[in-house]
N, C-alpha and C positions, 0 to 999 in steps of 0.2 A: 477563511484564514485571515483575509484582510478585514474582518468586525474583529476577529478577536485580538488583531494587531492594536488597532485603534482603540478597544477598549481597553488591553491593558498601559496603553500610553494615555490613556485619560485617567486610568487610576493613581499610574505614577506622578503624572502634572497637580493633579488634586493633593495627592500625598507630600510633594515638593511644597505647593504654595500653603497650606496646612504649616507646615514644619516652621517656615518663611516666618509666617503671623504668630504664635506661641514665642519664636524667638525674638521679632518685637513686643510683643506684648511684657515678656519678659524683661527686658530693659527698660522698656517704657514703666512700669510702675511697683508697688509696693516693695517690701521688706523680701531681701532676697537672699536668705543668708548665703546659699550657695557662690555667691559670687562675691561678697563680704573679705575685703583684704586685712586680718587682722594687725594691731597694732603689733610691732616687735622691737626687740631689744631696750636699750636705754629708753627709747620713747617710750615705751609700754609701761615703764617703771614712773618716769615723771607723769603721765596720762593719767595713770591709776590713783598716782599719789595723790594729783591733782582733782580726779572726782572722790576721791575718797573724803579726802577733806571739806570739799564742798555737801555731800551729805553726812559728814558726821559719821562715820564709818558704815559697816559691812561689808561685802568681797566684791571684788569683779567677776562680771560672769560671761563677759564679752567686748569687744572689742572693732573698732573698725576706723578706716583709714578712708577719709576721702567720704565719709557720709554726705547725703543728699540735704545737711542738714547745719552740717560745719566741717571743720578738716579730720576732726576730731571724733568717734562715739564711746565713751565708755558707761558700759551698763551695768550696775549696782546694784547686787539683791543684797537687801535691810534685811535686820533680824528676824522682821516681822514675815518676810518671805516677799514682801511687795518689791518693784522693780522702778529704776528710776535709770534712765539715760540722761548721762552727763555729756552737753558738748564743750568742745574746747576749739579756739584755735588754735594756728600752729605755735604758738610760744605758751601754747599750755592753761591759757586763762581760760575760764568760765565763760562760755557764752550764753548758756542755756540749760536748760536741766526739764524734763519732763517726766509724771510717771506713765509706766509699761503697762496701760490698761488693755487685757485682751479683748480681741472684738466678739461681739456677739456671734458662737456657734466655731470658734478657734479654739482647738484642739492642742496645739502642740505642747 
């Protein structure tokens, strides 16, 4: 009785500290939409306006507050289907602008 105490308090501790690393690993790196706070209200309107302009139209397809990248992300699918994130600061100017190359063996 007391192995199989111990063994399932090893499998729990395992399954704890597992859990633990995933949820840093998570914060620690890449594109997470799940956690993605999009832009809203009046700000979304000036944001938009403002990368829209900056590439010469097509739509917003996405949005994000507090990017790891400016304060700013809004992302622009072209006619062409291609993808460009627009950074801004907070007073709406152009920081930056990159296109949405997906990585080799990315699916979504």
């Amino acid at each position: 009785m007391k192995r199989r105490s111990t063994i399932i308090a090893t499998v729990a501790a395992a399954a704890v500290l597992a859990g633990a690393g995933f949820g840093i690993a998570r914060a620690q790196g890449g594109d997470d939409d799940e956690t993605d706070t999009p832009i809203g209200g009046a700000d979304l309107d000036r944001a938009s306006a403002a990368a829209l302009a900056s590439t010469g139209g097509g739509r917003v397809t996405g949005t994000e507050v507090n990017d790891e990248e400016s304060y700013y992300e809004v992302e622009v699918t072209l006619d062409d289907g291609s993808q460009v994130d627009v950074q801004l600061d907070e007073q709406f100017q152009v920081v930056g602008a990159s296109a949405d190359a997906e990585e080799a063996g990315d699916s979504d």
